[in-house]
GUKOL-414581 format. One record per residue: x, y, z negated of N, C-alpha, C in turn. Coordinates in steps of 0.001 Angstrom, whole numbers, plus 524288, in hexadecimal, padded with zeros to 5 digits. Layout:
BEGIN
XYZXYZXYZ ...
END
This chain:
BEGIN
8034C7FB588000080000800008000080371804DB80000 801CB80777803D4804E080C5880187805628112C7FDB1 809BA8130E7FD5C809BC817887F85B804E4819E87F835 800E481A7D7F3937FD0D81D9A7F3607FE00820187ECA7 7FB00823887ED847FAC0827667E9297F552825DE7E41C 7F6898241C7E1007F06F826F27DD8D7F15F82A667D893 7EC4782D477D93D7EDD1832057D5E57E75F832557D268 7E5B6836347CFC27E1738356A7CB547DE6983A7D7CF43 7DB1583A7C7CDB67D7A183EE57D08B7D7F3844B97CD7D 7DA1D8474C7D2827D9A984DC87D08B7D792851937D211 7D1C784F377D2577CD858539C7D2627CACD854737D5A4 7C657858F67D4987C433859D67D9837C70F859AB7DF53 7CD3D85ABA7E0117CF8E85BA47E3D07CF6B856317E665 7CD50851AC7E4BC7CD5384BA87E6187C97D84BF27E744 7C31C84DBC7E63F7BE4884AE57E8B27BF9E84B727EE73 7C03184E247F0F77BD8784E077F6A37C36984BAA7F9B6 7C68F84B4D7F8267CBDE845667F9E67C84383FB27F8C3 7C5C083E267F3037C3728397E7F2C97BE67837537F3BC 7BBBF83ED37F6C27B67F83C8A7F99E7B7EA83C7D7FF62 7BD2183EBB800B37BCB783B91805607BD85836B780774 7C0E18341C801927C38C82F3D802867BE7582CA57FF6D 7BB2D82D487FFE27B525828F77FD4E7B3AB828BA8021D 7B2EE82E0F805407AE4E82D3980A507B273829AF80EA3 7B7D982A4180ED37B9DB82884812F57B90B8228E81248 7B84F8206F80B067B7C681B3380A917B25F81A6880D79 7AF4C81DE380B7C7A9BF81D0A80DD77A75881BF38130A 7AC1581E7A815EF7AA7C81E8E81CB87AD028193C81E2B 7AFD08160A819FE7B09A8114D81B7E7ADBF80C4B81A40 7AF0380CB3814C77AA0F80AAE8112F7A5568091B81224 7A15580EAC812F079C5980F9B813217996680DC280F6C 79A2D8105380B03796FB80EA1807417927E8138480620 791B2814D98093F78D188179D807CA78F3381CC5803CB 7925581EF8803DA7940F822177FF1A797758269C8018F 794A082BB5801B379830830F18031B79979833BD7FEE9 79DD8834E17FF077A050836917F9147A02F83D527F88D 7A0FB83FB17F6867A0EF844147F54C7A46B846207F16C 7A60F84BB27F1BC7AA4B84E747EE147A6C484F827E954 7A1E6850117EACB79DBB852E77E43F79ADE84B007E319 79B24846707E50879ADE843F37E38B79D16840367E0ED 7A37783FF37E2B17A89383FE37E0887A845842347DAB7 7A739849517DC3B7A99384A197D70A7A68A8485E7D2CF 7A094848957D4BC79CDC846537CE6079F9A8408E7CCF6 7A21783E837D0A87A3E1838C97CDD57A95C83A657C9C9 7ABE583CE47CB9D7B07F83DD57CA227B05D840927C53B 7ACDF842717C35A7ABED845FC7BFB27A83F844767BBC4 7A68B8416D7BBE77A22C83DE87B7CC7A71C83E5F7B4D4 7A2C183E007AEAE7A64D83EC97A99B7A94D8394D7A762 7A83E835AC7AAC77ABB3831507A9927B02C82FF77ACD2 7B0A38338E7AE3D7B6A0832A17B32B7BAFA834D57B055 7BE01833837B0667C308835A77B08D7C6A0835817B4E8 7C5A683A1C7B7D57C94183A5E7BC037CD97838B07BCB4 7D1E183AB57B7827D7CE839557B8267D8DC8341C7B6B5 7D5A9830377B5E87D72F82B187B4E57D2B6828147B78C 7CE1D8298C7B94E7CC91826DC7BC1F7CB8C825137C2BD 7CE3782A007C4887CD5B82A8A7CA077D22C829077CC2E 7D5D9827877D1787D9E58285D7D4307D812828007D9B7 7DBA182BE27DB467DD1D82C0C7E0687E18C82B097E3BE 7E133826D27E9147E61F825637EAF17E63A8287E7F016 7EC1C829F07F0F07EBFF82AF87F5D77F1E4828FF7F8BA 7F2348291F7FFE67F7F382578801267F9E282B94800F4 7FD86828758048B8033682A6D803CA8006B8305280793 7FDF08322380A197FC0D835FC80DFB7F89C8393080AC0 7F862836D88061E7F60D83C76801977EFF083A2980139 7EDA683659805C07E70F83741806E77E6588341C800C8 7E0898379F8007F7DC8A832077FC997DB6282DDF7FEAC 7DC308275D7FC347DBA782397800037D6F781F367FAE7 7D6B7822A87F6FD7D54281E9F7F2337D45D821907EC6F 7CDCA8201E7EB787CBE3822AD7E5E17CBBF81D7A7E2B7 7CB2681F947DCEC7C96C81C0B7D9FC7C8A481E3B7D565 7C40581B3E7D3A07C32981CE37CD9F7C15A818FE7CA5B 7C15D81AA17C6647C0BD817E07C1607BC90819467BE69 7B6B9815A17BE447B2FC818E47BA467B475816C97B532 7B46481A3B7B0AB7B4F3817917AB887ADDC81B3A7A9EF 7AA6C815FB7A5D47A769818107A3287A88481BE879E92 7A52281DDC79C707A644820CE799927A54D81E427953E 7A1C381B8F793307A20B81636790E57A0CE811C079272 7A6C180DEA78EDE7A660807C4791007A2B38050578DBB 79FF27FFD6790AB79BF27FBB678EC47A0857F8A978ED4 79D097F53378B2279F1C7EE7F78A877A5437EFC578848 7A6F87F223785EE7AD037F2DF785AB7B10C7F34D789DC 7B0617F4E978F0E7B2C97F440791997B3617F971795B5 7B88E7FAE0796DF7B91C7FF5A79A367B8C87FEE67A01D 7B4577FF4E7A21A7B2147FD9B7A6437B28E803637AA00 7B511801907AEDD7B5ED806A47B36E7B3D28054D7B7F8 7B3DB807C47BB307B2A88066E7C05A7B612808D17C3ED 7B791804EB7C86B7BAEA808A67CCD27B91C80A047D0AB 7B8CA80EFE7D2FE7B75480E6C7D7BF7BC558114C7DB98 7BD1B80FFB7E06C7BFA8812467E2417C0778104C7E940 7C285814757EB657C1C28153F7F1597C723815B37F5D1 7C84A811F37F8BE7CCF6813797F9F37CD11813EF7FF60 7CF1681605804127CE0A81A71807D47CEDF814B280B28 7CBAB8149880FB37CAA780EF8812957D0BE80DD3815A4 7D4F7812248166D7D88D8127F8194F7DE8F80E1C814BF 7DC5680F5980F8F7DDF680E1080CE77DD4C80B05808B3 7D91E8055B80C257D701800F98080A7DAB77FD23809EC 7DA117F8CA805C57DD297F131805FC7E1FC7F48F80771 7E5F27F5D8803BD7EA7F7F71A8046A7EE157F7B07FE66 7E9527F6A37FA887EBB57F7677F4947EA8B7FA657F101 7E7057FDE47F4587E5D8802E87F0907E19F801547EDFD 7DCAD7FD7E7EE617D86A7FDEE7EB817DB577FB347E675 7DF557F8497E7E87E0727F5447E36C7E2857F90F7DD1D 7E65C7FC667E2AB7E95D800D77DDB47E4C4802617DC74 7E0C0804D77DE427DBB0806E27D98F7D9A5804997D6C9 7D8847FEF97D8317D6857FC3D7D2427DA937FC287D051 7DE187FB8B7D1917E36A7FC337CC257E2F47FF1D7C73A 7E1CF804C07CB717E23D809097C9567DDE0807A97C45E 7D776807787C68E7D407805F47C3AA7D2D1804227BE60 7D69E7FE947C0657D7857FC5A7BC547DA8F7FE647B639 7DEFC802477B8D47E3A4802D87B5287DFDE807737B299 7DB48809727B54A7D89480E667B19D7D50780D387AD7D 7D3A4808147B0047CEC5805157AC317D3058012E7A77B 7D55E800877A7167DCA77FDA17A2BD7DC5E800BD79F8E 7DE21806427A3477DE8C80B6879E687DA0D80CD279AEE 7D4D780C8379E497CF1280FAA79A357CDE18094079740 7D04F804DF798857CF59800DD794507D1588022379112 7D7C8802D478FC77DA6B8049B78D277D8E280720789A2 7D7CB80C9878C447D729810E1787DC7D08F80F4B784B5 7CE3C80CA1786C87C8AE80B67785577CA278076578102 7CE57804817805A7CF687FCA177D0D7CA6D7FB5377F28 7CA0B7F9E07855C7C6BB7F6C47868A7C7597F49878B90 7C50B7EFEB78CBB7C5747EDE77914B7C3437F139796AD 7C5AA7F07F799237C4037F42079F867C30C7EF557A44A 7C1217F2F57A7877BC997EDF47AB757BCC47F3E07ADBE 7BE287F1187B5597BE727F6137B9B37B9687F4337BDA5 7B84A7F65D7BE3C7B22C7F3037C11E7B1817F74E7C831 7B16C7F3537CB427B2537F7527D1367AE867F4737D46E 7ABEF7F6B07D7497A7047F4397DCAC7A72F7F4177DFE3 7A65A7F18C7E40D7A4AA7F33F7EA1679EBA7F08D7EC0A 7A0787F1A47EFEC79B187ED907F25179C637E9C37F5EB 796017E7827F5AF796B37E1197F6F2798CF7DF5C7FBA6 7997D7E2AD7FF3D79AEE7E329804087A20B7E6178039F 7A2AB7E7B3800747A7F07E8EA801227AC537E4D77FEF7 7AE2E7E152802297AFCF7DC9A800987B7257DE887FF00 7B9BB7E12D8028D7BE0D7E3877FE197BED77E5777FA80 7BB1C7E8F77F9487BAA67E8427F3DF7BA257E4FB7F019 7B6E67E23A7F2897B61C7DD9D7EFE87BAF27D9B67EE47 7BEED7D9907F1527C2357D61B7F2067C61A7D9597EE6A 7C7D17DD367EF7D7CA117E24B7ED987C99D7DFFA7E542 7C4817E16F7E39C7C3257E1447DEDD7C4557DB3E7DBBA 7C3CF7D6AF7E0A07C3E37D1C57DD307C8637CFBA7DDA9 7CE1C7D3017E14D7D3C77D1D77E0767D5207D5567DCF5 7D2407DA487DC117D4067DB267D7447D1EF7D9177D21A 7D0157D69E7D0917CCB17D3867CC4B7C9377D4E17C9B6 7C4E87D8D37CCAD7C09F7D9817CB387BCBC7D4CD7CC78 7B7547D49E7C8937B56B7D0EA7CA767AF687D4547CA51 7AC3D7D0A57CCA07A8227D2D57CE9C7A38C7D2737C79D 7A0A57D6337C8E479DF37D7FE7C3AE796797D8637C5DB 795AE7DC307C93078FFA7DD557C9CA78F767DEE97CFF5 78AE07DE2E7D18C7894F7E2177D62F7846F7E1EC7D555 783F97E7A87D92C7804C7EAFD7D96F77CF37EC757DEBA 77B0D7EC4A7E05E777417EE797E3C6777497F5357E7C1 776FF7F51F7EC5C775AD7FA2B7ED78772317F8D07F111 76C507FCE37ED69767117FD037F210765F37FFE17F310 7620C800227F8FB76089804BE7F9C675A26803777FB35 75A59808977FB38752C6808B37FBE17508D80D1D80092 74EE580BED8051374C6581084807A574734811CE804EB 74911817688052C743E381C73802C27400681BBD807EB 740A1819D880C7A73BA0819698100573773817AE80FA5 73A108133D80AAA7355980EA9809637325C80FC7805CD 72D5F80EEC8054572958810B48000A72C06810C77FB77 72C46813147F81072E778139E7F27B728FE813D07EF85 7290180E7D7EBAA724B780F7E7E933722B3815597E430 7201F816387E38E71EB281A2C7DF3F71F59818087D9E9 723EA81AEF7D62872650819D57D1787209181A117CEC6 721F7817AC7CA1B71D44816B17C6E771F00816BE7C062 720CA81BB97BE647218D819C67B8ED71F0B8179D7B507 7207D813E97B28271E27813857ADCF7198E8194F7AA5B 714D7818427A9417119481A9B7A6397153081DB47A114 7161F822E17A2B371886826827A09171D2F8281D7A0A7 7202A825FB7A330724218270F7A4F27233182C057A8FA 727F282FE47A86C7280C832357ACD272DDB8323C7AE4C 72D63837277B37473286836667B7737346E83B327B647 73B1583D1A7B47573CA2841CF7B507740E5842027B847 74444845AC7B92974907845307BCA674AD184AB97BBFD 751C484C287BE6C7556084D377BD3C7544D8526D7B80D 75328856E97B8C97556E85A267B5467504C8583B7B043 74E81856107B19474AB2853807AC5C74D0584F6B7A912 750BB84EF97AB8B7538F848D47A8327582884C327A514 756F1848E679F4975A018499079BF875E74846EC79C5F 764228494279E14767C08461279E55768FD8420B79A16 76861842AA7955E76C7283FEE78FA5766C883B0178FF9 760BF83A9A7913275CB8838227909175C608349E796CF 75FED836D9798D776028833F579E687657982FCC79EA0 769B7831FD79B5C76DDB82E40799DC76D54829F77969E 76A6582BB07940D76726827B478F96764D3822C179061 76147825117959075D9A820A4797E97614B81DF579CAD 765CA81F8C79E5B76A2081BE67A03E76CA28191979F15 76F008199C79B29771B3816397982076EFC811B779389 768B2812FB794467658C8101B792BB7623180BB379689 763A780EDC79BAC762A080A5879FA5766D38055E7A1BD 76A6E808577A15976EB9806017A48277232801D67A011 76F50802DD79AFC774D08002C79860774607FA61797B9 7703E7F7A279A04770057F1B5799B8773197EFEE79E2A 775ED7F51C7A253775817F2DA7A65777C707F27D7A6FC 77E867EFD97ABCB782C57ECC57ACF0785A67F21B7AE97 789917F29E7AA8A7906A7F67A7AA8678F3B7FC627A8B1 78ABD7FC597A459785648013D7A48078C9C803C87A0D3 78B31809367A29478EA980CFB79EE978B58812AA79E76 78B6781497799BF7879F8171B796697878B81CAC79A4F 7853A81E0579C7D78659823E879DAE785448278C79994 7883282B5979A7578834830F779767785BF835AF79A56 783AF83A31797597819783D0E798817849B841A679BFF 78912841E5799A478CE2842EF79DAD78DBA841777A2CB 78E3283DC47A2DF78E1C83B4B7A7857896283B537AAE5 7841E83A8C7A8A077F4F83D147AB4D77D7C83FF77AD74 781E5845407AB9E7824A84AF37AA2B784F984DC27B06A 788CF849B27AF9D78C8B849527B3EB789E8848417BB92 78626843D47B9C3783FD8425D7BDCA780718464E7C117 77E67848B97BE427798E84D667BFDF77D09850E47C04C 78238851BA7C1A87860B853FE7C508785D28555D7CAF0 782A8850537CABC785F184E937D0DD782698521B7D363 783EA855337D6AC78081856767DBC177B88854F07DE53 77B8684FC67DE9F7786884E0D7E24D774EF84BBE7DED9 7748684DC27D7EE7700984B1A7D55576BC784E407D742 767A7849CD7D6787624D84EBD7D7EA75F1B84A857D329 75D05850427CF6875A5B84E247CA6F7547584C067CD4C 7530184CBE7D26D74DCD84B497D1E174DB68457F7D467 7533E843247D467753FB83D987D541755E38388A7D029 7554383CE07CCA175724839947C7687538C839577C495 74F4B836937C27D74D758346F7BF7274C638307F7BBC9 7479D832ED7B7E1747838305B7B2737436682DF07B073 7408F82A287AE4F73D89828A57AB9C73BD582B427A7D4 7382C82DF27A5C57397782E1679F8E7334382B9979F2D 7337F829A1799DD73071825027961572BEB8284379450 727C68285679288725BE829DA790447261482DE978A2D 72B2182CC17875972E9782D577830E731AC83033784DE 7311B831F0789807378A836C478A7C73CCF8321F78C6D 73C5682DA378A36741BA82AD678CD07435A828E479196 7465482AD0792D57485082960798ED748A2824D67992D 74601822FE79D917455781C9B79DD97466181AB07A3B6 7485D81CBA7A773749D3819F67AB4A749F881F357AF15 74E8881CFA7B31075071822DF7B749752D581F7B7BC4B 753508244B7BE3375424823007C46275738827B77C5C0 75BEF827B77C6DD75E2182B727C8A275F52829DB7CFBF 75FA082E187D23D75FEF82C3A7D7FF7627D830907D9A7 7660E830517DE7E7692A834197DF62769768346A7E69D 76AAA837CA7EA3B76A66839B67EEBA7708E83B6C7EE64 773E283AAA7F1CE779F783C007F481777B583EBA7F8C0 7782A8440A7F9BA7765A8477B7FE3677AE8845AE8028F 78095846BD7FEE078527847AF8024B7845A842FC80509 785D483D8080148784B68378180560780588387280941 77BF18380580836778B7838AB80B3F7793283BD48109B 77B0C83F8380F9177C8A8445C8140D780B584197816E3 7855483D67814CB788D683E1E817A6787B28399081A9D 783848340C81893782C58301681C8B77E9B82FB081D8B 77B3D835AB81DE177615835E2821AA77296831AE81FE9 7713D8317C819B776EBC82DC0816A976A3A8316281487 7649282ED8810DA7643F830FB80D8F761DC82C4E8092D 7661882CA6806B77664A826418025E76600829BF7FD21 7628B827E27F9577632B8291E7F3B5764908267F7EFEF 766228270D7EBA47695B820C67E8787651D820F67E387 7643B81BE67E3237617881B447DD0B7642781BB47D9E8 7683281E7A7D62476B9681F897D46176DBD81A6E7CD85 7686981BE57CAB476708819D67C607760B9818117C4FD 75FFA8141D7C4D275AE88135A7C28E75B9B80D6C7BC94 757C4811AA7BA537579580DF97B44E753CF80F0E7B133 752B880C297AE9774DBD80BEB7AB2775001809C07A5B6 74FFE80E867A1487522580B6B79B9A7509480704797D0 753EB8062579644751308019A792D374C408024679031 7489F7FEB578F457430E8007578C9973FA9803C279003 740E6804EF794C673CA3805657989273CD7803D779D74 73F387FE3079E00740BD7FBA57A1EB73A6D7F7E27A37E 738C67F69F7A749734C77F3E17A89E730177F62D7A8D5 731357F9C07AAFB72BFF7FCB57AB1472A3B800387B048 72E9A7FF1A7B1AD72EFB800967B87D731D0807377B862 7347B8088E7B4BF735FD80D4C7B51473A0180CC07BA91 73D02808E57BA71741588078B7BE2773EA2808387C4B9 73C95805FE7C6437385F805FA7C94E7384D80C387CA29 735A980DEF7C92573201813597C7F6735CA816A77C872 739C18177D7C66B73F8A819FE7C7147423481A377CC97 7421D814EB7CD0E74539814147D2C074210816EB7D88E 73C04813C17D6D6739AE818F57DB53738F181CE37DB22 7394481F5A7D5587392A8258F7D5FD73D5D825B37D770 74165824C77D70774656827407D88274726825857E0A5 74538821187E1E7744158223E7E671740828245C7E975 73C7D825FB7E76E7396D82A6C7E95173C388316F7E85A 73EE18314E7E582741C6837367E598746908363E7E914 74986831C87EB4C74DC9831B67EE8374B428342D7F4F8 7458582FAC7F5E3743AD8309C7F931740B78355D7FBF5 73F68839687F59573D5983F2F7F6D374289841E87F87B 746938403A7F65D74C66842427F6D674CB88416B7FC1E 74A1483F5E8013174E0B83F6F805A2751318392A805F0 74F70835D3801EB7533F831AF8047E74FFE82EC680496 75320829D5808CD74FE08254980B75752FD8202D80981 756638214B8072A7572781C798057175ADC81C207FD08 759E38188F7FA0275BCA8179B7F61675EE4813A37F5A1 76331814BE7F3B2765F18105F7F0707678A811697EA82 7689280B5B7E8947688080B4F7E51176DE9806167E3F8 76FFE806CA7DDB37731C802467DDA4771937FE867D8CB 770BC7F9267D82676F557F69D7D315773D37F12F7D2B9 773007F1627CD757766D7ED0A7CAB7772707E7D57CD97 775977E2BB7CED47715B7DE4F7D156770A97DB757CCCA 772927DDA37C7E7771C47DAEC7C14F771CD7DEBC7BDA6 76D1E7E2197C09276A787E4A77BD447678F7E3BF7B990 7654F7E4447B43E7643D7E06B7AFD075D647E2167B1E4 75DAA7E6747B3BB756DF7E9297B3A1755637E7677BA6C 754BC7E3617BBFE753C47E1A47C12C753027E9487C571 757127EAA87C4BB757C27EF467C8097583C7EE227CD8D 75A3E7E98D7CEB475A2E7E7157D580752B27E7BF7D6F1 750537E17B7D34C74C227E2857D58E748357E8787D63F 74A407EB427D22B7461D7F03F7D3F67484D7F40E7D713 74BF57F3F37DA1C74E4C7F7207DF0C74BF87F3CD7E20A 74CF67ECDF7E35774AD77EA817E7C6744DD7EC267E88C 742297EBE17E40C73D367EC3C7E3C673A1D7F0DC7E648 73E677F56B7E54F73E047FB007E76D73F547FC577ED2E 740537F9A47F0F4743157F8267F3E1748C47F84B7F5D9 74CED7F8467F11E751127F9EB7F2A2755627F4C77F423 7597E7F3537F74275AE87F0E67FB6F75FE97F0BB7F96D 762AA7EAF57F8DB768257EC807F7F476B147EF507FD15 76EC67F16C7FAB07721E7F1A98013C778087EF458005E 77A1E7EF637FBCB77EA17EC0A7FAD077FB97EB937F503 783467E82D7F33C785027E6C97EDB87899B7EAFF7EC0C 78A1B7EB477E7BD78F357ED2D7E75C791807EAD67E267 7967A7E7647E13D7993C7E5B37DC9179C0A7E6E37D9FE 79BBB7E7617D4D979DAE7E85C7D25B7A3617E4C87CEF7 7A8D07E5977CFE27ABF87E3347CDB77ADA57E45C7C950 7B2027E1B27C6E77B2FF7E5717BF377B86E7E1C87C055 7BC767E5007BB7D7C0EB7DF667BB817C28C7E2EF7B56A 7C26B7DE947B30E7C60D7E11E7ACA77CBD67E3437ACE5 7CC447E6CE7AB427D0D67E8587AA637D6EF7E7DE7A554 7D9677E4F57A6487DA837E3397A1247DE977E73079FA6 
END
């Protein structure tokens, strides 16, 4: 391989070097994904990053960017264990030559250290999809082993969407009506039975309604009769994607229903309101992504709704000793 450089990320002066080296992956790739400098930065800037130890950048000997990578660390660990995720992208001119390997290296030696400083065991966990077979091959010579997959569906808005039906007293609110700290509440009260759940913070919630392209009249809430938030649907619209591959796709973002008001069809009722506001929005089609061992049969009520796989995606992990 030849001489290449890696260095830690320094700053805004890097987004628009590593959104061009995402889209150039993209025009090869094609994964459906146009990157952006204001979508970049909301990732980069969530309050659980640490830039100077979690990000690197490689470049050859000609100065170019050829390769990102990062490191998610939670902000708190389950089960005792310091659990990360890698993701990372390396420029198509410059794949099967050594470099993905030096980044899980890298990966690895970041997730050693936050075991370290944590006295706890670490576990690096990285994905692709079912169709991307070097990767695949890539992850199980390095000794990851396979853990979960997941689902990506979609749904055309052309087709009848039935009329949501809440439960008798329940009503529907959405964005500047939602109490952030009562909306974190009812997340981490949905999600925590569920597979690799890590607690969100209000901060971090805080963070999200950042982004640009939120629109509060696509996020909604349950509330109970009692004032308690009992099940939501957040859904989200990418103008820029959309604009740049002459689409108009909306994502089901989050849907959940909390413990103690599960079975009652809030889930249901959620999902089509939230596809009836994608569809007033201008779009014709939804996707969505689900665990295929989901504990709350979340497969059957997308199939049921009419939504369609279109591919798997897996999830690998490997301990770090």
């Amino acid at each position: 391989m030849a001489t290449l450089t890696m260095r830690p990320y320094k700053g805004e002066t890097d987004l628009q070097p590593i959104v061009d080296l995402l889209n150039a992956c993209e025009a090869v790739d094609r994964e459906d994904n146009y990157h952006t400098v204001a979508g970049l930065q909301l990732g980069l800037t969530s309050p659980n990053v640490d830039p100077d130890r979690d990000i690197r950048l490689w470049h050859n000997e000609s100065g170019q960017l050829i390769a990102f990578g990062q490191v998610w660390l939670p902000d708190q660990f389950v089960d005792e264990v310091v659990d990360g995720y890698l993701s990372f992208r390396v420029h198509p001119t410059a794949r099967h030559r050594g470099l993905e390997q030096e980044i899980i290296a890298w990966a690895e030696t970041r997730l050693r250290v936050a075991g370290q400083e944590h006295a706890l065991p670490a576990k690096l966990a990285v994905s692709c999809r079912d169709y991307q077979r070097n990767r695949i091959q890539l992850y199980e010579a390095a000794g990851f082993v396979y853990e979960r997959s997941f689902l990506r569906m979609k749904r055309s808005l052309s087709e009848p969407i039935p009329t949501p039906v809440l439960p008798e007293g329940f009503t529907l609110i959405s964005g500047q009506e939602i109490d952030v700290a009562a909306w974190v509440e009812m997340h981490n009260q949905t999600f925590i039975d569920h597979w690799n759940f890590h607690p969100l913070t209000i901060v971090q919630a805080e963070h999200w309604l950042t982004d640009p392209t939120y629109r509060p009249e696509l996020d909604l809430v349950a509330v109970a009769p009692d004032g308690t938030y009992a099940a939501f649907c957040y859904n989200s619209i990418d103008p820029d994607d959309n604009l740049h591959r002459k689409c108009s796709e909306g994502w089901v973002g989050m849907l959940g229903t909390r413990r103690g008001f599960r079975r009652l069809g809030l889930g249901r009722a959620m999902l089509l309101s939230g596809l009836h506001r994608l569809k007033a929005a201008g779009m014709d089609t939804a996707f969505l992504g689900v665990d295929t061992e989901n504990p709350n049969q979340a497969y059957a009520l997308y199939e049921s709704t009419g939504f369609r796989k279109v591919y798997s995606s897996f999830s690998y992990a490997k301990s770090i000793a």
